[in-house]
mmCIF file as gemmi writes it, N, C-alpha and C atoms, coordinates in Angstrom:
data_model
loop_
_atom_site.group_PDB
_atom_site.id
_atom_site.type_symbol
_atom_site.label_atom_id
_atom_site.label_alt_id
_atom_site.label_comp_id
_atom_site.label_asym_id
_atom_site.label_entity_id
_atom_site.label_seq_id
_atom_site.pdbx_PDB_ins_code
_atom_site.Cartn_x
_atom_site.Cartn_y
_atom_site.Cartn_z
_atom_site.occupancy
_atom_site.B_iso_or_equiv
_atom_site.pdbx_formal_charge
_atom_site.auth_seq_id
_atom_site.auth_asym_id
_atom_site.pdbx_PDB_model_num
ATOM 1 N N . UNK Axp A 1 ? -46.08 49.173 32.949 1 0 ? 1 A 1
ATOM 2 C CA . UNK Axp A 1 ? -47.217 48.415 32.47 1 0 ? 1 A 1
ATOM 3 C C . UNK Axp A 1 ? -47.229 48.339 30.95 1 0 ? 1 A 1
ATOM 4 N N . UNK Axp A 2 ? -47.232 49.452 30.122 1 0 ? 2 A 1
ATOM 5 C CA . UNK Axp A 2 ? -46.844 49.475 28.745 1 0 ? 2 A 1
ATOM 6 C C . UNK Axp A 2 ? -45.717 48.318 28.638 1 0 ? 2 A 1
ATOM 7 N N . UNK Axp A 3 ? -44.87 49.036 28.954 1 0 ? 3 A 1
ATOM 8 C CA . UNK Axp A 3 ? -43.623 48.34 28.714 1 0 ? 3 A 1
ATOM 9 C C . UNK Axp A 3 ? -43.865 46.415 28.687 1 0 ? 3 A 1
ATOM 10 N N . UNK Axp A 4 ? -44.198 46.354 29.736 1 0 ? 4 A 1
ATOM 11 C CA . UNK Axp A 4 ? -44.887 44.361 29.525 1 0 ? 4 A 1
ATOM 12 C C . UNK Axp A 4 ? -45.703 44.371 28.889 1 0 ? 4 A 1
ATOM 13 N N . UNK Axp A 5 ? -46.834 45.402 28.508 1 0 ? 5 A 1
ATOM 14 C CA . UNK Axp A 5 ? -47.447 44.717 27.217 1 0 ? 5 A 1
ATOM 15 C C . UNK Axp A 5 ? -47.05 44.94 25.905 1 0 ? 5 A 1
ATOM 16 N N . UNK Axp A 6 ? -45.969 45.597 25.493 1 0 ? 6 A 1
ATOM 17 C CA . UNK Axp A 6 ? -45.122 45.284 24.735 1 0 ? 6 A 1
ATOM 18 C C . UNK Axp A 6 ? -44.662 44.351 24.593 1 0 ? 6 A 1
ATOM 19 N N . UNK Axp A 7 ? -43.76 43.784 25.434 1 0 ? 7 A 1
ATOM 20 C CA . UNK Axp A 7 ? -43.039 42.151 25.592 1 0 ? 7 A 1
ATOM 21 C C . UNK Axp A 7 ? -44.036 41.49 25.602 1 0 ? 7 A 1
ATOM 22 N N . UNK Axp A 8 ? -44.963 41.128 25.719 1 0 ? 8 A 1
ATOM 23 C CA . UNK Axp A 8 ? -46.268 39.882 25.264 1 0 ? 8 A 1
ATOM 24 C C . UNK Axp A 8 ? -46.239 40.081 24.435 1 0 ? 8 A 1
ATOM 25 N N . UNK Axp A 9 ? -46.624 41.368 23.613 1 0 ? 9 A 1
ATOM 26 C CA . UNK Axp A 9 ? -46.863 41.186 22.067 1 0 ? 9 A 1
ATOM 27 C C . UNK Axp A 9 ? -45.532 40.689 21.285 1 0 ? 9 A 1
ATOM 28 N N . UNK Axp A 10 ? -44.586 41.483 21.511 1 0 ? 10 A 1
ATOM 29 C CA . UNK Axp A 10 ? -43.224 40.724 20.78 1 0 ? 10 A 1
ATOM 30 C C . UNK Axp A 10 ? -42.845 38.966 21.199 1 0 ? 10 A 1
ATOM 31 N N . UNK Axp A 11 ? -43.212 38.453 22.299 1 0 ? 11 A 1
ATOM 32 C CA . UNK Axp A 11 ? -43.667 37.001 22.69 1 0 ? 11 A 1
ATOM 33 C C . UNK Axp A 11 ? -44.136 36.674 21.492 1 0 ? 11 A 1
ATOM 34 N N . UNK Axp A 12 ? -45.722 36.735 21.918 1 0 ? 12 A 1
ATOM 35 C CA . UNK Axp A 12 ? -47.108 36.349 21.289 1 0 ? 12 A 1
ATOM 36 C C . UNK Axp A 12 ? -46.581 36.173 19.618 1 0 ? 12 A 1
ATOM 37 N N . UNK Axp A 13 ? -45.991 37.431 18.885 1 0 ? 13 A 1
ATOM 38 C CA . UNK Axp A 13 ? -46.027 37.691 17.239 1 0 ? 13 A 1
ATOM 39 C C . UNK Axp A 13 ? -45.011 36.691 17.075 1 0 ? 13 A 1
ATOM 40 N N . UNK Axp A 14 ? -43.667 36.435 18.416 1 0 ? 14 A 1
ATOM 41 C CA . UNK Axp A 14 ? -42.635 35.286 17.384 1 0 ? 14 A 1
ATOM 42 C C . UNK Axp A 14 ? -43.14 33.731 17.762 1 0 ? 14 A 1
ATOM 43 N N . UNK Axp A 15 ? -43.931 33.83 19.468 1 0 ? 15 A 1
ATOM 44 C CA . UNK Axp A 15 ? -44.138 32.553 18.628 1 0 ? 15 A 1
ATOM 45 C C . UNK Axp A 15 ? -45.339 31.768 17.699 1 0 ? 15 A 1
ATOM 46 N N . UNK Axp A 16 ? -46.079 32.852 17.661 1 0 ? 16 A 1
ATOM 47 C CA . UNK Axp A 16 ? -46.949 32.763 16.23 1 0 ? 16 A 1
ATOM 48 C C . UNK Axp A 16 ? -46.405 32.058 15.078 1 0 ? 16 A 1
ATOM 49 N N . UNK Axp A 17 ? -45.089 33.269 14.694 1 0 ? 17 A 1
ATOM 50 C CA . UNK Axp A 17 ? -44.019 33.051 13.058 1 0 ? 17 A 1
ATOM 51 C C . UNK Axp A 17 ? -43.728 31.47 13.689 1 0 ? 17 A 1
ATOM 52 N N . UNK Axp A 18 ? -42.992 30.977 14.66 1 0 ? 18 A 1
ATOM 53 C CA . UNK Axp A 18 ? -42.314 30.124 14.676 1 0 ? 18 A 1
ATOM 54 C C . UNK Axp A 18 ? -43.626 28.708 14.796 1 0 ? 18 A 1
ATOM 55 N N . UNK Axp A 19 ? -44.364 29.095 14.82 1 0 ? 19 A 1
ATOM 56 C CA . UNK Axp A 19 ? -45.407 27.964 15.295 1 0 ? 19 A 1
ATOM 57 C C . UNK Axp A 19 ? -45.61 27.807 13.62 1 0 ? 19 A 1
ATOM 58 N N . UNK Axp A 20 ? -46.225 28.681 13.025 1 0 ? 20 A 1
ATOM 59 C CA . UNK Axp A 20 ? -46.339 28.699 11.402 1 0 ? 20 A 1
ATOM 60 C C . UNK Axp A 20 ? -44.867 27.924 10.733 1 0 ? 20 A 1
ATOM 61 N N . UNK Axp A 21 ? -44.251 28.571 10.588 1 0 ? 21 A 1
ATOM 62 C CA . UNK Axp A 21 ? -42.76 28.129 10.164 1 0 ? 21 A 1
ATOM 63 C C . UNK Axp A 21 ? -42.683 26.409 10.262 1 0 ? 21 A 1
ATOM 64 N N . UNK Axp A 22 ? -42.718 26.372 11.245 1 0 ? 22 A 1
ATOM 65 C CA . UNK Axp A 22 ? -42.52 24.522 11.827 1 0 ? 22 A 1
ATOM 66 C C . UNK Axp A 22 ? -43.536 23.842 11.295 1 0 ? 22 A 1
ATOM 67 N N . UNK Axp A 23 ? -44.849 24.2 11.401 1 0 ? 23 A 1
ATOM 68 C CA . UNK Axp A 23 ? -46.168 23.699 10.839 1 0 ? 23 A 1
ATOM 69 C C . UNK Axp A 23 ? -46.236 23.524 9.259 1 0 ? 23 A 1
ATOM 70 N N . UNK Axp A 24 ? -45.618 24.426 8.473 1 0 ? 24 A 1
ATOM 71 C CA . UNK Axp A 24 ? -45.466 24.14 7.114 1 0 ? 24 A 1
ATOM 72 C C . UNK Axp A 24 ? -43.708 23.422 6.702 1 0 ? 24 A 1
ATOM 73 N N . UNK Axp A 25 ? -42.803 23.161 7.473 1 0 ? 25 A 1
ATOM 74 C CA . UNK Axp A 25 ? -41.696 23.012 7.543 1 0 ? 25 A 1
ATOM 75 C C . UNK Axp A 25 ? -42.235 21.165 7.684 1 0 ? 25 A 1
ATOM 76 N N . UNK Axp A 26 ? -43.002 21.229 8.427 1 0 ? 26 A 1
ATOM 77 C CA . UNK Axp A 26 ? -42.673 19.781 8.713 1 0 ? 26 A 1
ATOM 78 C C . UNK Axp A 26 ? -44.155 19.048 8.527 1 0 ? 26 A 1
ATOM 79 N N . UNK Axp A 27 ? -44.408 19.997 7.717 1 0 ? 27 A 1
ATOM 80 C CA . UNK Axp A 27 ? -45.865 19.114 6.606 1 0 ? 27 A 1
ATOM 81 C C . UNK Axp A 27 ? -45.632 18.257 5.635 1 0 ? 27 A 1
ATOM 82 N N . UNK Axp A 28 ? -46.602 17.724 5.326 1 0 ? 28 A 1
ATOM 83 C CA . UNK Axp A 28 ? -46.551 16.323 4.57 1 0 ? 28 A 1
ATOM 84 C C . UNK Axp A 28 ? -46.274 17.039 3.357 1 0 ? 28 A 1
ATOM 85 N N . UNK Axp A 29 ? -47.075 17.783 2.411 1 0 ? 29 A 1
ATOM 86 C CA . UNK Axp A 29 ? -46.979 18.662 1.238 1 0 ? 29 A 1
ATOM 87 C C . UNK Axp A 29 ? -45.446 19.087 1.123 1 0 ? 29 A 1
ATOM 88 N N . UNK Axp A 30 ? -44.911 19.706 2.173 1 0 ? 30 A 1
ATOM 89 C CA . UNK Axp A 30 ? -43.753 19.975 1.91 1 0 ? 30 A 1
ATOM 90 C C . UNK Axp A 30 ? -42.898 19.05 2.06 1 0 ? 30 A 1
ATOM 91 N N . UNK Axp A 31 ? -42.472 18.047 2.8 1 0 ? 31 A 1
ATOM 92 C CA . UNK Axp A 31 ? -41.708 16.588 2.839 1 0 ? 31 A 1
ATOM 93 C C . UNK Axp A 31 ? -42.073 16.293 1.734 1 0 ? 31 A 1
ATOM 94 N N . UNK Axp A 32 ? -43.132 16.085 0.833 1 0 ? 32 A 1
ATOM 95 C CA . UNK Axp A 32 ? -43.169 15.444 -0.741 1 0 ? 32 A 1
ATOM 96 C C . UNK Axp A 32 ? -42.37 16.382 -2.039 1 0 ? 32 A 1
ATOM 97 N N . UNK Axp A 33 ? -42.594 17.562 -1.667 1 0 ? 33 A 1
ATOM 98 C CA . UNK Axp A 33 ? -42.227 18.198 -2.696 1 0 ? 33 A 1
ATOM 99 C C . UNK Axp A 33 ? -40.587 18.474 -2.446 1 0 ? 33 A 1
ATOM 100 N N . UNK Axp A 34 ? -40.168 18.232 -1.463 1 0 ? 34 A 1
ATOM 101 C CA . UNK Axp A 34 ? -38.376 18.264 -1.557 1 0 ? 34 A 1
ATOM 102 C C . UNK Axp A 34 ? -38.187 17.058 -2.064 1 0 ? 34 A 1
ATOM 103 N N . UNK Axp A 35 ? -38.489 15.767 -1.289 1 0 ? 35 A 1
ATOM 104 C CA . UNK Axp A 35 ? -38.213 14.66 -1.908 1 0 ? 35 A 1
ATOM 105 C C . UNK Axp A 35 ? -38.444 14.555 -3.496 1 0 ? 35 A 1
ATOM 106 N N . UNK Axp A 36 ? -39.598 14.65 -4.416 1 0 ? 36 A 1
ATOM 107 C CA . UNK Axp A 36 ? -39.717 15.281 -5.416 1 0 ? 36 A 1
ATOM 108 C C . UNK Axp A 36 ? -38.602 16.199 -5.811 1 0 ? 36 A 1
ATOM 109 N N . UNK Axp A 37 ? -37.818 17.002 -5.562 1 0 ? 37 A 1
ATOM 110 C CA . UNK Axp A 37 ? -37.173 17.556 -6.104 1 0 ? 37 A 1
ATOM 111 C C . UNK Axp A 37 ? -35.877 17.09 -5.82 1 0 ? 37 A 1
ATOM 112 N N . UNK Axp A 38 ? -35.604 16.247 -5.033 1 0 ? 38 A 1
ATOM 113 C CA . UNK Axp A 38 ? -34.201 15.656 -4.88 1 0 ? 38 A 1
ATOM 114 C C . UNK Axp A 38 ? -34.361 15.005 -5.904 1 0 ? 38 A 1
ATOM 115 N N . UNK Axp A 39 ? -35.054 13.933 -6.287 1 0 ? 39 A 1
ATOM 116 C CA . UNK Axp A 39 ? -35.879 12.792 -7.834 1 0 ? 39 A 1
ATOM 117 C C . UNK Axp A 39 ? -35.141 14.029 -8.771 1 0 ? 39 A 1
ATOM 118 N N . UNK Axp A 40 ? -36.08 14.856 -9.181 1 0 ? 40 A 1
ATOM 119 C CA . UNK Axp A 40 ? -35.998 15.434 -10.358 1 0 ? 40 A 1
ATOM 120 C C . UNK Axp A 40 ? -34.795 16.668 -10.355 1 0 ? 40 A 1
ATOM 121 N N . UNK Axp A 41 ? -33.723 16.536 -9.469 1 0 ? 41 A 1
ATOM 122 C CA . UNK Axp A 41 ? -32.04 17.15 -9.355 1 0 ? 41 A 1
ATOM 123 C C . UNK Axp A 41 ? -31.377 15.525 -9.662 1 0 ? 41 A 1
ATOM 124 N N . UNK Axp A 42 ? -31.647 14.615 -9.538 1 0 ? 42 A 1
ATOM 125 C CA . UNK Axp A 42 ? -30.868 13.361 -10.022 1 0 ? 42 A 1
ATOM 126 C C . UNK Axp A 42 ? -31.496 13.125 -11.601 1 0 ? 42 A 1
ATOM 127 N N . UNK Axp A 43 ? -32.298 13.269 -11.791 1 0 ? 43 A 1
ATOM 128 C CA . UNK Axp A 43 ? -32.591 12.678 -13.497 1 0 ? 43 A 1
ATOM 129 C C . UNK Axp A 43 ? -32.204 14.018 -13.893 1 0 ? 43 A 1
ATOM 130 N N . UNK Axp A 44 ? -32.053 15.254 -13.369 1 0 ? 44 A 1
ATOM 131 C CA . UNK Axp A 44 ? -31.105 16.247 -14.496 1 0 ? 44 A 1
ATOM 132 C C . UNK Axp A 44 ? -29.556 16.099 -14.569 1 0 ? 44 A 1
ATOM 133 N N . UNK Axp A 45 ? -29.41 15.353 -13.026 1 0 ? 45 A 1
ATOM 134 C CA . UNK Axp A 45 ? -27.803 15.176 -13.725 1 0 ? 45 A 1
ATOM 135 C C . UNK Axp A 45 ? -27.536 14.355 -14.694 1 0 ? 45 A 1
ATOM 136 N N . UNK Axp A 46 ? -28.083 13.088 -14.178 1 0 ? 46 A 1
ATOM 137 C CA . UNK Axp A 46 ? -27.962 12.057 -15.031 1 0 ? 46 A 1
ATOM 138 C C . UNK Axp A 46 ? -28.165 12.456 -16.934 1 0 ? 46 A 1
ATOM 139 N N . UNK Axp A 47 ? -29.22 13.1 -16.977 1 0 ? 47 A 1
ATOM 140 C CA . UNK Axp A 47 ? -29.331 13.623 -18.707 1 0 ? 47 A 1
ATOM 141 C C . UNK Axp A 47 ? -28.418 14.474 -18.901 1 0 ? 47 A 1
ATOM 142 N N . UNK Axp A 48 ? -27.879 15.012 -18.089 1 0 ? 48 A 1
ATOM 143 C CA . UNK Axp A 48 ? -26.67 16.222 -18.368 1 0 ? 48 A 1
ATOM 144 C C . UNK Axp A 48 ? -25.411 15.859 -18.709 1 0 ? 48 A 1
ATOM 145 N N . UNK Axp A 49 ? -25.242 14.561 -17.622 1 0 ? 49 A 1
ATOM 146 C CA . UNK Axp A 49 ? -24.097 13.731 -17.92 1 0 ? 49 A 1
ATOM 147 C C . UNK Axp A 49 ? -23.985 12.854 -19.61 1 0 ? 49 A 1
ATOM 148 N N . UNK Axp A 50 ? -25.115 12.704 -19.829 1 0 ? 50 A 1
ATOM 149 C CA . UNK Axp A 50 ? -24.857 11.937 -20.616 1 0 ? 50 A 1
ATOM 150 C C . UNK Axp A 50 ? -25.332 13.149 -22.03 1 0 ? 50 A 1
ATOM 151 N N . UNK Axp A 51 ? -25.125 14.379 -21.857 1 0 ? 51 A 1
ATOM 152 C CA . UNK Axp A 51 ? -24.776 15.093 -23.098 1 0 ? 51 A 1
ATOM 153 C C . UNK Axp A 51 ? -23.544 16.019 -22.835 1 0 ? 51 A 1
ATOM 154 N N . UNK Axp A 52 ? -22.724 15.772 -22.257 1 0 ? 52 A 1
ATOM 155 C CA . UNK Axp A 52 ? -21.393 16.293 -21.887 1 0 ? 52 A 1
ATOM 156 C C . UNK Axp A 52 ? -20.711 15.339 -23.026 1 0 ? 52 A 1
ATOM 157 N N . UNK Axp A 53 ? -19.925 16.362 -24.11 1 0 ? 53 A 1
ATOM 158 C CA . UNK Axp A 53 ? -18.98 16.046 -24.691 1 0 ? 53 A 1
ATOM 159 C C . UNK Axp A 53 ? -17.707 15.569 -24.213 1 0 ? 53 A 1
ATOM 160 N N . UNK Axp A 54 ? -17.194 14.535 -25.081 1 0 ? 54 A 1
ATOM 161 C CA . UNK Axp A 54 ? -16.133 14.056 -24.622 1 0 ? 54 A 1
ATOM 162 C C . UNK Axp A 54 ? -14.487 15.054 -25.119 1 0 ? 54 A 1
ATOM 163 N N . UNK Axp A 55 ? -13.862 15.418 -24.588 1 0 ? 55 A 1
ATOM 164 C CA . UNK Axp A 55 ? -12.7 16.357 -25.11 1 0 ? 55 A 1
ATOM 165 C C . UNK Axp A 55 ? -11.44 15.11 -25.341 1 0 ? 55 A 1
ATOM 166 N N . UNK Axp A 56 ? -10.728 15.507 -26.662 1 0 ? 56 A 1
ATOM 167 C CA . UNK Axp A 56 ? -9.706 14.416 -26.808 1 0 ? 56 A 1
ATOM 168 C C . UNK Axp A 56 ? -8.468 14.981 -25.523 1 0 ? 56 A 1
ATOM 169 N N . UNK Axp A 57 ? -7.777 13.592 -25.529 1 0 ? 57 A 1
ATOM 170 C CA . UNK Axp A 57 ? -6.539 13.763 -24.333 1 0 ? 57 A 1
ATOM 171 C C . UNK Axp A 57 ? -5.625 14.267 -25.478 1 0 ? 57 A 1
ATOM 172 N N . UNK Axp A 58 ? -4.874 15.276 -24.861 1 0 ? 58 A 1
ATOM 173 C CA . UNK Axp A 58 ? -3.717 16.236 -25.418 1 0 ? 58 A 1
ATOM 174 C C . UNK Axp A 58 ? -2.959 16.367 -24.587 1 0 ? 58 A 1
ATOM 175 N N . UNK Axp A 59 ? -2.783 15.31 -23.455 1 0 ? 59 A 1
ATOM 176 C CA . UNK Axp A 59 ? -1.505 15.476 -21.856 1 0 ? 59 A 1
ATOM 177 C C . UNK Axp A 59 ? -0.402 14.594 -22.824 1 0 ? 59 A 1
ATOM 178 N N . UNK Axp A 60 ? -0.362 13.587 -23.437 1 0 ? 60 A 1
ATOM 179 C CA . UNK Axp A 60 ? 0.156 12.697 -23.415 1 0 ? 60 A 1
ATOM 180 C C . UNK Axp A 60 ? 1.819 13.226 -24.046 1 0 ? 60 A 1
ATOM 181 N N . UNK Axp A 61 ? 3.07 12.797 -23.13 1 0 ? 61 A 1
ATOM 182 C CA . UNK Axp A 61 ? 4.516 13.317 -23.338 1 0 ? 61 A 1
ATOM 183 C C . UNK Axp A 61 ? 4.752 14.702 -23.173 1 0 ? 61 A 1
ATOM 184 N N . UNK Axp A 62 ? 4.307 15.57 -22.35 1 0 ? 62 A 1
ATOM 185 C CA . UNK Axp A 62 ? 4.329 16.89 -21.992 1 0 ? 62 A 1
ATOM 186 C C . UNK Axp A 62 ? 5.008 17.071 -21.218 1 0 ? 62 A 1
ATOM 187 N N . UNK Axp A 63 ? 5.345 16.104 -20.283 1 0 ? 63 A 1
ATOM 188 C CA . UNK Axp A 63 ? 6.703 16.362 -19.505 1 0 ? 63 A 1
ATOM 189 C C . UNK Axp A 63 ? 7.552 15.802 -19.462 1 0 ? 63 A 1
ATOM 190 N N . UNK Axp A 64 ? 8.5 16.79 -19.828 1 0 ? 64 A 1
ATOM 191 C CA . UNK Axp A 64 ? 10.151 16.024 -19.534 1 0 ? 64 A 1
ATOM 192 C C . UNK Axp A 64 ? 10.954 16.213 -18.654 1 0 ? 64 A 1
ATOM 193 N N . UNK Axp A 65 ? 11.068 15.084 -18.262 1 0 ? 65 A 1
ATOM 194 C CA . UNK Axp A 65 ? 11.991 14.663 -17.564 1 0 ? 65 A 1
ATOM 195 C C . UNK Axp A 65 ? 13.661 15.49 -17.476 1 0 ? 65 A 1
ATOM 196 N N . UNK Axp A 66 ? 14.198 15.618 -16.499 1 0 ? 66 A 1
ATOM 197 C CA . UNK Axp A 66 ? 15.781 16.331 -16.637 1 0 ? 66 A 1
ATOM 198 C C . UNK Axp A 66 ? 16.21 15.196 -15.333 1 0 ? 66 A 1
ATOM 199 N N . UNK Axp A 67 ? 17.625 14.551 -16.251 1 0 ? 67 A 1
ATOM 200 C CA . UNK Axp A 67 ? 17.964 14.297 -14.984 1 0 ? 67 A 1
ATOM 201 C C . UNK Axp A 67 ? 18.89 14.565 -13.835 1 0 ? 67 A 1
ATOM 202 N N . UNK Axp A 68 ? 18.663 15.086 -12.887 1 0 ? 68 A 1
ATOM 203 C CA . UNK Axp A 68 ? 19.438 15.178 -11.437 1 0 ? 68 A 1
ATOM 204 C C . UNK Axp A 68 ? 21.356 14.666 -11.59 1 0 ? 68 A 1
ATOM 205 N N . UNK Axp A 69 ? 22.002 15.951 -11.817 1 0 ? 69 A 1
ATOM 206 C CA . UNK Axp A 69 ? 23.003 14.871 -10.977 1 0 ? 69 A 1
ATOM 207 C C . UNK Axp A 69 ? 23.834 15.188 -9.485 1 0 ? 69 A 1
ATOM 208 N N . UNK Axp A 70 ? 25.033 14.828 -9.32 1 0 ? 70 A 1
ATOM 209 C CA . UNK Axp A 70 ? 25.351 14.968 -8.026 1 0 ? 70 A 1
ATOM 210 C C . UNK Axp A 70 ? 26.522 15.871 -8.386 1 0 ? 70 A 1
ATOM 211 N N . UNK Axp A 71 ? 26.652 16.331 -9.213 1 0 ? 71 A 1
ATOM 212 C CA . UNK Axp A 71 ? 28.016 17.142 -9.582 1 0 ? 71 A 1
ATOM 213 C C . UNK Axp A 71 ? 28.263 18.06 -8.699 1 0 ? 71 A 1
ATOM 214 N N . UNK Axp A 72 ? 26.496 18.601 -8.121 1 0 ? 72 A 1
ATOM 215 C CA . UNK Axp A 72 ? 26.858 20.335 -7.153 1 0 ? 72 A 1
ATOM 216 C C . UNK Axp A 72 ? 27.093 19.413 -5.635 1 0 ? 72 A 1
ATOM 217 N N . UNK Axp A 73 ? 28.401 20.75 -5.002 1 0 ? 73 A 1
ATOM 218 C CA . UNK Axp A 73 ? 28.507 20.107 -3.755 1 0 ? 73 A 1
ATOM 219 C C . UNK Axp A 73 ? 27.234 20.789 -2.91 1 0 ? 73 A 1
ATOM 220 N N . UNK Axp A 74 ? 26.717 19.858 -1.982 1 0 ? 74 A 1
ATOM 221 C CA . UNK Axp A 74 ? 25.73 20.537 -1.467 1 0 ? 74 A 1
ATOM 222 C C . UNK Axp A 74 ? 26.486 20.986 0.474 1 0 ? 74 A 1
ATOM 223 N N . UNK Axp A 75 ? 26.358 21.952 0.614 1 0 ? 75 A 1
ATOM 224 C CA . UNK Axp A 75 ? 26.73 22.345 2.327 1 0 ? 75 A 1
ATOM 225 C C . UNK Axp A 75 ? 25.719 21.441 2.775 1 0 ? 75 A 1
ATOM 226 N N . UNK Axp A 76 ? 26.662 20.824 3.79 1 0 ? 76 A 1
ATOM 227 C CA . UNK Axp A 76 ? 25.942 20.182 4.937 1 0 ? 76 A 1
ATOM 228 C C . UNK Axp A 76 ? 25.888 21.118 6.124 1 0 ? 76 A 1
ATOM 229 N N . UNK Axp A 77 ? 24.71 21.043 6.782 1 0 ? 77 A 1
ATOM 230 C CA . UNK Axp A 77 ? 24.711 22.235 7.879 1 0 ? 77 A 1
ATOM 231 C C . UNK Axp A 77 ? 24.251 21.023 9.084 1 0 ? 77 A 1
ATOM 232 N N . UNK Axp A 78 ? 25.167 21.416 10.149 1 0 ? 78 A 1
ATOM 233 C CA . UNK Axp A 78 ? 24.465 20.758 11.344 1 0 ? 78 A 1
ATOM 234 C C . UNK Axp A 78 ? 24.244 22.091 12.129 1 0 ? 78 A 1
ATOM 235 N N . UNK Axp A 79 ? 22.986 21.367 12.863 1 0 ? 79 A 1
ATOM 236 C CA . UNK Axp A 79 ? 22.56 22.638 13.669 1 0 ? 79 A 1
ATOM 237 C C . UNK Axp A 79 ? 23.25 22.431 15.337 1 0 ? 79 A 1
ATOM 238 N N . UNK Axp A 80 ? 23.241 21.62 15.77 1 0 ? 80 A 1
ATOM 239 C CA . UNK Axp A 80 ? 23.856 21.456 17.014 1 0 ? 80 A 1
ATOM 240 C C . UNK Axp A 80 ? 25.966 22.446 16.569 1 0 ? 80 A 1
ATOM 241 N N . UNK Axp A 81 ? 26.755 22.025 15.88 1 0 ? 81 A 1
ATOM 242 C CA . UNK Axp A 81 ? 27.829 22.898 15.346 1 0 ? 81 A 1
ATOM 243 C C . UNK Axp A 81 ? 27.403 24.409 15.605 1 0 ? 81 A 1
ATOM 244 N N . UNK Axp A 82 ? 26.249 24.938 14.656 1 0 ? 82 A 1
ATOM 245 C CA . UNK Axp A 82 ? 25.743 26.363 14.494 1 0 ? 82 A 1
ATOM 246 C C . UNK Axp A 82 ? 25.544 26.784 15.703 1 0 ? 82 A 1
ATOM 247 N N . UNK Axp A 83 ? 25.076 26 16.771 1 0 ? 83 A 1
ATOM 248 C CA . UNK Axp A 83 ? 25.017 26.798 18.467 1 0 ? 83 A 1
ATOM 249 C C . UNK Axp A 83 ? 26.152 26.929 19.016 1 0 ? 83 A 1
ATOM 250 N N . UNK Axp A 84 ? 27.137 25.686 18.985 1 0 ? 84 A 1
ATOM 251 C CA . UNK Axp A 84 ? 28.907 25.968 19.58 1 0 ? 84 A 1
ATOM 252 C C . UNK Axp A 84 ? 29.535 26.873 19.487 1 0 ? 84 A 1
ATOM 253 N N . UNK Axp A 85 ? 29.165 26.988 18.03 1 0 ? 85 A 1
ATOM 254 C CA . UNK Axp A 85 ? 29.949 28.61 17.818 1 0 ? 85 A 1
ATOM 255 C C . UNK Axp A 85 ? 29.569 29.803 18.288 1 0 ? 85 A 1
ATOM 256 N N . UNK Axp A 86 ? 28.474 29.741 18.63 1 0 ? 86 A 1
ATOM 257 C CA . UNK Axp A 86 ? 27.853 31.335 19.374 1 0 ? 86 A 1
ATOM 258 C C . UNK Axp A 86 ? 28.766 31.492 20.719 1 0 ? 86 A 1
């Protein structure tokens, strides 16, 4: 008998939290004030962006080139050969 009125109360207390939770989750006050803050996370990028210094380009001719030739012999390996021989 204890024992089940335990489990009502642990019932009863979550779905209390969860009834609360949802009720302010999916209130008008709170739907305004995220939207509101999505607004005012875009006008901080935007001002942020536009005080970001520009850095000069320093890539330009940094790599050189070598060119390839065919001088090394390269082994050709076939794999069907490599099983015959076993």
């Amino acid at each position: 008998m204890l024992k089940e009125i335990k489990y009502l109360v642990f019932i009863v207390i979550i779905s209390i939290f969860i009834f609360f939770t949802g009720r302010y989750y999916f209130s008008d006050e709170n739907i305004k004030n995220s939207y509101r803050s999505y607004k005012n996370i875009d006008e901080k990028v935007k001002i942020y962006s536009k005080k970001l210094p520009l850095l000069k380009n320093d890539t330009e001719n940094i790599i050189e080139y070598v060119k390839q030739t065919d001088q090394k012999k390269k082994k050709k390996f076939n794999f069907w050969k490599l099983l015959e021989n076993d």
